[in-house]
C-alpha positions as CSV (number, residue, x, y, z in Angstrom):
1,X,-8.7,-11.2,15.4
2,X,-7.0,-14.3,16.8
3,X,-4.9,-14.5,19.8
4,X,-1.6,-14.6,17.5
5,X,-1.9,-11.6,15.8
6,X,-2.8,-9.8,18.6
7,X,0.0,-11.1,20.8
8,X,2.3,-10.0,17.7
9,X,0.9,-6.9,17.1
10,X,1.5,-5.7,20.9
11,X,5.1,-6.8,20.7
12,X,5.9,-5.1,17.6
13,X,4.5,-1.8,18.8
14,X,6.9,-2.1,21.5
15,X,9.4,-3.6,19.1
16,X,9.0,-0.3,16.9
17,X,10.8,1.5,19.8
18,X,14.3,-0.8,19.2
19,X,15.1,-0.8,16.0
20,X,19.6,-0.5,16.9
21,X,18.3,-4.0,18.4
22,X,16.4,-5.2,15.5
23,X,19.0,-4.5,13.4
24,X,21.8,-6.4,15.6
25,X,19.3,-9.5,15.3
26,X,19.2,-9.6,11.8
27,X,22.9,-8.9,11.1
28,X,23.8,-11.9,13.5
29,X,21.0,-14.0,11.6
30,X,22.2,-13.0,8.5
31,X,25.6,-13.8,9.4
32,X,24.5,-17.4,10.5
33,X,22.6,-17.8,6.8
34,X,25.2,-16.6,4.9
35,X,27.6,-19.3,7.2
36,X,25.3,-21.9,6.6
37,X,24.5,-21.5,2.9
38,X,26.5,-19.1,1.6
39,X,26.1,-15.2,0.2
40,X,24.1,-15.7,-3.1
41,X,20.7,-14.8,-2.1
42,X,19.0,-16.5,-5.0
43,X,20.6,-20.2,-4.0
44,X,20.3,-19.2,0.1
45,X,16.4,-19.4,0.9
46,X,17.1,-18.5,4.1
47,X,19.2,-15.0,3.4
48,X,16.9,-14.1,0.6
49,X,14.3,-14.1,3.7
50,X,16.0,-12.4,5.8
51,X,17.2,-9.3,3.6
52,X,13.1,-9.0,2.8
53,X,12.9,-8.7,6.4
54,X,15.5,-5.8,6.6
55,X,13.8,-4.0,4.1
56,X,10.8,-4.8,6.2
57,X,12.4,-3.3,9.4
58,X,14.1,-0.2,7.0
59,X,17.3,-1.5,7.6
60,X,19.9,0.5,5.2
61,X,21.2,-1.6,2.7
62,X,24.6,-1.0,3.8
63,X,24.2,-2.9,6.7
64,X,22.9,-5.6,4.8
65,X,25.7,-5.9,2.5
66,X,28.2,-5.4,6.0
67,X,27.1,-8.3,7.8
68,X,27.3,-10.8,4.6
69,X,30.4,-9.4,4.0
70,X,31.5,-10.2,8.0
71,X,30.4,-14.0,7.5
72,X,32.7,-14.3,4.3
73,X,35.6,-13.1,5.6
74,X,38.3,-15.9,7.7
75,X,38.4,-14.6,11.5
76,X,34.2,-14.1,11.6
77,X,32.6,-15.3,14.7
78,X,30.8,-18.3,14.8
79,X,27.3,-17.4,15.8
80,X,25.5,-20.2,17.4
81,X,20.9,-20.1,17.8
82,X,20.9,-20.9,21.5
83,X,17.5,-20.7,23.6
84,X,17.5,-20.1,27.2
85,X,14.0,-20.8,29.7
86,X,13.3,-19.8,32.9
87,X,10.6,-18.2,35.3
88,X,10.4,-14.8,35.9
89,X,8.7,-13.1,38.7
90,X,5.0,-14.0,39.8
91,X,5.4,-17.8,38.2
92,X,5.7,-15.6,34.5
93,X,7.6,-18.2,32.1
94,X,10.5,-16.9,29.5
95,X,12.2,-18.1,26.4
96,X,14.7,-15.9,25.9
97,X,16.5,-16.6,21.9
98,X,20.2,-15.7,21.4
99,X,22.7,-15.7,19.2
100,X,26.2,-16.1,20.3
101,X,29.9,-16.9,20.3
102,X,30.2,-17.7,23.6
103,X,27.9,-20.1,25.1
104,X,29.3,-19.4,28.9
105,X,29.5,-15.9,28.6
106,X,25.6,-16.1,27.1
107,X,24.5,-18.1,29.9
108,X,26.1,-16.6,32.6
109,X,24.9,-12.8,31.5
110,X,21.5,-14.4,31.1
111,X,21.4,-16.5,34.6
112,X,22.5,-12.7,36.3
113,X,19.6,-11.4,34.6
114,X,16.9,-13.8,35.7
115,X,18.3,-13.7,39.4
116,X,18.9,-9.5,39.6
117,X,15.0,-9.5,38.4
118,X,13.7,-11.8,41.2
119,X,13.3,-14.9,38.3
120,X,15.3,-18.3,38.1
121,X,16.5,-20.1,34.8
122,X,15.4,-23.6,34.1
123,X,16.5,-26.1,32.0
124,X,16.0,-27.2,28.7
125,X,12.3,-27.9,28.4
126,X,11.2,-26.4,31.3
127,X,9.0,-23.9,30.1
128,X,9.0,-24.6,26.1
129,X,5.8,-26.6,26.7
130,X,3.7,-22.9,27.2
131,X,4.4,-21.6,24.0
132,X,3.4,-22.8,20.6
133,X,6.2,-22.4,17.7
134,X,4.6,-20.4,15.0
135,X,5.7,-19.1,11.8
136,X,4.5,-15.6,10.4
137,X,4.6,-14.2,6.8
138,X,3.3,-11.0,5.5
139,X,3.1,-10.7,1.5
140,X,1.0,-9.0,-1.0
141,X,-0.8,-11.0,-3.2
142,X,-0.6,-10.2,-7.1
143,X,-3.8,-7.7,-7.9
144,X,-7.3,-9.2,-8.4
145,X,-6.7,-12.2,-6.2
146,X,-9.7,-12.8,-4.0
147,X,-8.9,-13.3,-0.5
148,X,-11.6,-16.1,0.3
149,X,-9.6,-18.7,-2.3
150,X,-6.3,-17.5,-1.3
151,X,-7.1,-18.1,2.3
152,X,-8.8,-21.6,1.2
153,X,-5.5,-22.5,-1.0
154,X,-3.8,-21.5,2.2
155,X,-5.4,-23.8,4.9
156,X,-4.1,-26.9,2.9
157,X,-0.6,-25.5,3.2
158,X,-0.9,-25.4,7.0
159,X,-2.2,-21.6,7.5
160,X,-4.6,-21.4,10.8
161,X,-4.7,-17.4,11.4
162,X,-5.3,-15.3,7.5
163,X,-5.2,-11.6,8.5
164,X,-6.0,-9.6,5.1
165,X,-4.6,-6.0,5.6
166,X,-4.0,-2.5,3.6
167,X,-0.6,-3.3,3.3
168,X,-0.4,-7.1,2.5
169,X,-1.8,-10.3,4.2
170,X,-0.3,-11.9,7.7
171,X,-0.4,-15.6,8.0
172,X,0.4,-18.1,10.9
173,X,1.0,-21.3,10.5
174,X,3.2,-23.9,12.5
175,X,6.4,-23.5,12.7
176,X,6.9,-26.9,10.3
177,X,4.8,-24.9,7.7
178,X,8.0,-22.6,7.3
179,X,9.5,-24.1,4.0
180,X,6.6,-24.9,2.6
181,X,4.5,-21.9,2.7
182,X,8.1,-20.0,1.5
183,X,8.5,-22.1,-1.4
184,X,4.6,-21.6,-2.4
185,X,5.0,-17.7,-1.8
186,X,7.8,-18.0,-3.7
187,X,6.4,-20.2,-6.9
188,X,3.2,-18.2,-6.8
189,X,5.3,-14.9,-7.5
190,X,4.1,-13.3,-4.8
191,X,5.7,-10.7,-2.7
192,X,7.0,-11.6,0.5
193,X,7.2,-8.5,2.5
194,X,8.5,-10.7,6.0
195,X,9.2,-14.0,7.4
196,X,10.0,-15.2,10.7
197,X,9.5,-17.5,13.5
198,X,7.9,-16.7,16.9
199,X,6.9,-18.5,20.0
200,X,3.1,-17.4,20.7
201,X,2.1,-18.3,25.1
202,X,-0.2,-20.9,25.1
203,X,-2.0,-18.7,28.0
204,X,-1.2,-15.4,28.8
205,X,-1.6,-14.2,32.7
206,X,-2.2,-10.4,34.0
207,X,-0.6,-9.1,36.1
208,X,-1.0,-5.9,38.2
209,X,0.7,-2.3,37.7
210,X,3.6,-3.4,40.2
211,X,3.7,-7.0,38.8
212,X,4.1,-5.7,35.2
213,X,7.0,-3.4,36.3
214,X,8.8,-6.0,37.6
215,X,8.6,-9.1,34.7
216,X,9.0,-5.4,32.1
217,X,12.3,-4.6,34.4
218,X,13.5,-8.3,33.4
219,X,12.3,-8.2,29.7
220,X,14.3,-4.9,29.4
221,X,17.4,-6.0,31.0
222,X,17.3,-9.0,28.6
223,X,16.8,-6.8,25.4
224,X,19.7,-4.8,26.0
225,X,22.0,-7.9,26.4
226,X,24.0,-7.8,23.0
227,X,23.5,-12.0,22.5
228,X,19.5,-11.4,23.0
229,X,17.5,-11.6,19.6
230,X,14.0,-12.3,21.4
231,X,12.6,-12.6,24.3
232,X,9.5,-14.7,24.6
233,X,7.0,-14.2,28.3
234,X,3.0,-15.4,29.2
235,X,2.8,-12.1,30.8
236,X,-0.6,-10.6,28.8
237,X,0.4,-7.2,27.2
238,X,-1.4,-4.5,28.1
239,X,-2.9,-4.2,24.2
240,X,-4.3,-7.5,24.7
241,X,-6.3,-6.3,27.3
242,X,-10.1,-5.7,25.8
């Protein structure tokens, strides 16, 4: 398996154990798609994505339906995609994603979490240069489809990591593959189970038992911050580890 999937599949174990935060991520984001293209699903490429993913996640349907209806109405807040970057402890790097209303109150909450934890935030740039901006779809291809020419067909559309699986296929591409690979899903008639962007560490570095504790103190103290949607580190998980 490549280093991608594996880095992805570590997180979303953990992520598993969240879902009240996974479903505050995609209501904001759905808010900010529904803002920026309006409710119709079938003309918003962007919010017909992200309701696959709440299916995805087994987000009820009534939630769904909420947070569109929150971004429609006059007095909705005005979510803004904001990323923070900073160093954690023992020289571990962070890009920590948000999604806010309030840019001061974001950064402020977010400085206090860096310095409580022993870590400092940077500026813009600072760390971004350690992580690769990757996009990831799973699907399921239409029955009969051999995987070898899929994956071929694939390539040319900017796919480096082709993960066939029980369930569907996972894909990575660069992030810059997004719309493309989207609209070629979409043509194709195949099923798009998910789709998202992720930063992947360039390099990861391990840490020891009291090490970990300390950059997992910071990671939690981040999650639970209501304008966190991801939070990005080069610490290597522990199901990385052969």
């Amino acid at each position: 398996m490549g280093r991608a999937f594996e880095y992805r599949k570590a997180r979303k174990m953990k992520r598993w154990g969240h879902m009240a935060r996974v479903f505050t991520k995609l209501g904001k984001e759905i808010e900010i798609a529904v803002k920026a293209a309006g409710p119709d699903p079938s003309a918003n490429t962007r919010l017909r994505l992200l309701i696959q993913n709440a299916k995805a996640e087994n987000m009820p349907k009534e939630n769904v339906e909420r947070a569109i209806k929150r971004a429609t109405e006059k007095d909705a807040a005005d979510y803004k995609e904001v990323i923070y970057e900073g160093y954690g402890a023992h020289g571990i790097a962070f890009l920590v994603e948000t999604a806010t209303d309030n840019t001061n109150r974001t950064v402020a909450n977010v400085r206090m979490h860096f310095n409580k934890c022993g870590g400092t935030l940077g500026n813009s740039g600072s760390v971004a240069f350690m992580f690769e901006h990757k996009c990831v779809f799973k699907f399921r291809a239409a029955e009969g489809v051999d995987p070898e020419e899929l994956e071929l067909e694939m390539i040319d559309l900017g796919v480096d990591e082709f993960y066939p699986e029980e369930d569907g296929i996972t894909v990575y591409a660069s992030y810059e593959s997004f719309g493309g690979i989207q609209k070629w899903l979409d043509d194709q008639g195949y099923e798009i189970v998910s789709g998202e962007g992720v930063y992947i560490p360039t390099d990861t570095k391990e840490l020891d038992a009291e090490g970990r504790e300390a950059i997992e103190k910071l990671v939690e103290r981040l999650e639970e911050d209501d304008d966190v949607t991801n939070v990005y580190h080069t610490m290597k998980e522990a199901d990385e580890e052969e």
